[in-house]
N, C-alpha and C positions, 0 to 999 in steps of 0.2 A: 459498598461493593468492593469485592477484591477480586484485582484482576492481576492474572500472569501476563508478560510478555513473554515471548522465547521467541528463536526464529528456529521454521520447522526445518526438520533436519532428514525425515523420511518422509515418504507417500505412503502414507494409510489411508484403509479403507473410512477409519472414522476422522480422520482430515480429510477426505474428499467430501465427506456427507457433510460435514461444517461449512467444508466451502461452499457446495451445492445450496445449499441454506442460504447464505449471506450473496452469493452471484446474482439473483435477480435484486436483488436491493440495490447494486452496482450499475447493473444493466440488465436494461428489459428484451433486448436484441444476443446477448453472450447465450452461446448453446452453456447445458452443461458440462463440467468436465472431465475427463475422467480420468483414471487412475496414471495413466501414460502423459497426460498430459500435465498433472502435477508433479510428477518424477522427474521432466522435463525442467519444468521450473527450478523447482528446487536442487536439480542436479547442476543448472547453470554457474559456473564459475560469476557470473559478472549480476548476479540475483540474489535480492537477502528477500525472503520471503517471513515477515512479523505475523506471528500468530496473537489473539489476545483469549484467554478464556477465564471464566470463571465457573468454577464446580465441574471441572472438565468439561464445560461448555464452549466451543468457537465462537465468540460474539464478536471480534473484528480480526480484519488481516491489513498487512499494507505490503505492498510491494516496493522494493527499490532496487535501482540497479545501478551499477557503480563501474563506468566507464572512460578507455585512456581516450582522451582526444590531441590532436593536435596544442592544444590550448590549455592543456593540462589535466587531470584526473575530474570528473564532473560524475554528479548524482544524477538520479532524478527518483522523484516516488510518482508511483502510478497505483491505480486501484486501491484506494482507503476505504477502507465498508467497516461500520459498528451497524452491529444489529439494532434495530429499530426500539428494540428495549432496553436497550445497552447505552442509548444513545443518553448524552447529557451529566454521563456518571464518570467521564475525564477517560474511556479508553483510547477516542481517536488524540489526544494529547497524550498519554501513555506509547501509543503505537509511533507517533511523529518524533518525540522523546528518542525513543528507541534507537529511528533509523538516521535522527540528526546527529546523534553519538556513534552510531555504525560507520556514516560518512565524516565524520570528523574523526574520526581514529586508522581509518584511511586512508587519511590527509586530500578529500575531494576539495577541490576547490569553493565547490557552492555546488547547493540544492538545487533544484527547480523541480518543479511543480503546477499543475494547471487546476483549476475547478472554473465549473460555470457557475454564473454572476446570479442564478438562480438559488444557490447552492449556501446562504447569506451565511448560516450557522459553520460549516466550513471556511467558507473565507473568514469569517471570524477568529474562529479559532488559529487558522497559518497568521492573519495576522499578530494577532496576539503572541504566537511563538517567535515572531520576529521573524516571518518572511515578509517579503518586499514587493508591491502589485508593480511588475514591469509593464511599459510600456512597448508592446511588441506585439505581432499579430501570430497567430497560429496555422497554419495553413496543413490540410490532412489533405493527400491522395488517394483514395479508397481501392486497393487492388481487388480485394476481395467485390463479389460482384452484388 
């Protein structure tokens, strides 16, 4: 398999259709998205949006974003999706790769990162790249209704 990485740089219509693909595989509750709301993203100063494809195919993305805190410059990735046939052929390590060099050229201080504990083959793989299981609770307040 050969896969690109890149991080996207514009909102197309065949970047929305890739994402659109890979979003229920993320989540089963995410509306789709559409073209505004990928502009948005990827227009964000404080967002690297990693695409991965193969034969101009989208088979994963990862998001990261890279903010000042009090405490000093901090990462975090959110939304890591390989496509179900993609999976196992090293993109989600290709994509994590990616944005661990993104935030390290930055100068972030540290990553972070969550997955659920169902999730085994992910937690694997952060392991394996040398992330660290903290010991800390998560706690979400759901504005939306």
């Amino acid at each position: 398999m050969s896969v690109t990485i890149e991080v996207a740089s514009s909102a197309t219509d065949e970047l929305l259709a890739g994402m659109n693909k890979l979003l229920p595989q993320l989540s089963t509750t995410a509306p789709p998205l559409e073209l505004a709301d990928l502009e948005r993203i990827i227009g964000s100063p404080s967002i690297t949006l990693f695409v991965a494809t193969e034969n101009s195919e989208l088979v994963g993305s990862l998001t990261l974003a890279i903010f000042p805190i009090p405490t000093g410059l901090r990462a975090w990735i959110e939304d890591v999706v390989v496509d179900g046939s993609s999976r196992g052929a090293g993109v989600g390590e290709a994509l994590i790769g990616a944005a661990v060099n993104e935030a390290r050229k930055c100068n972030a201080r540290s990553i972070d990162l969550t997955s659920r504990p169902d999730r085994e083959s992910a937690n694997g793989l952060y392991q394996k790249m040398g992330f660290v299981l903290r010991e800390t609770n998560v706690y979400r307040y759901p504005i939306e209704g």
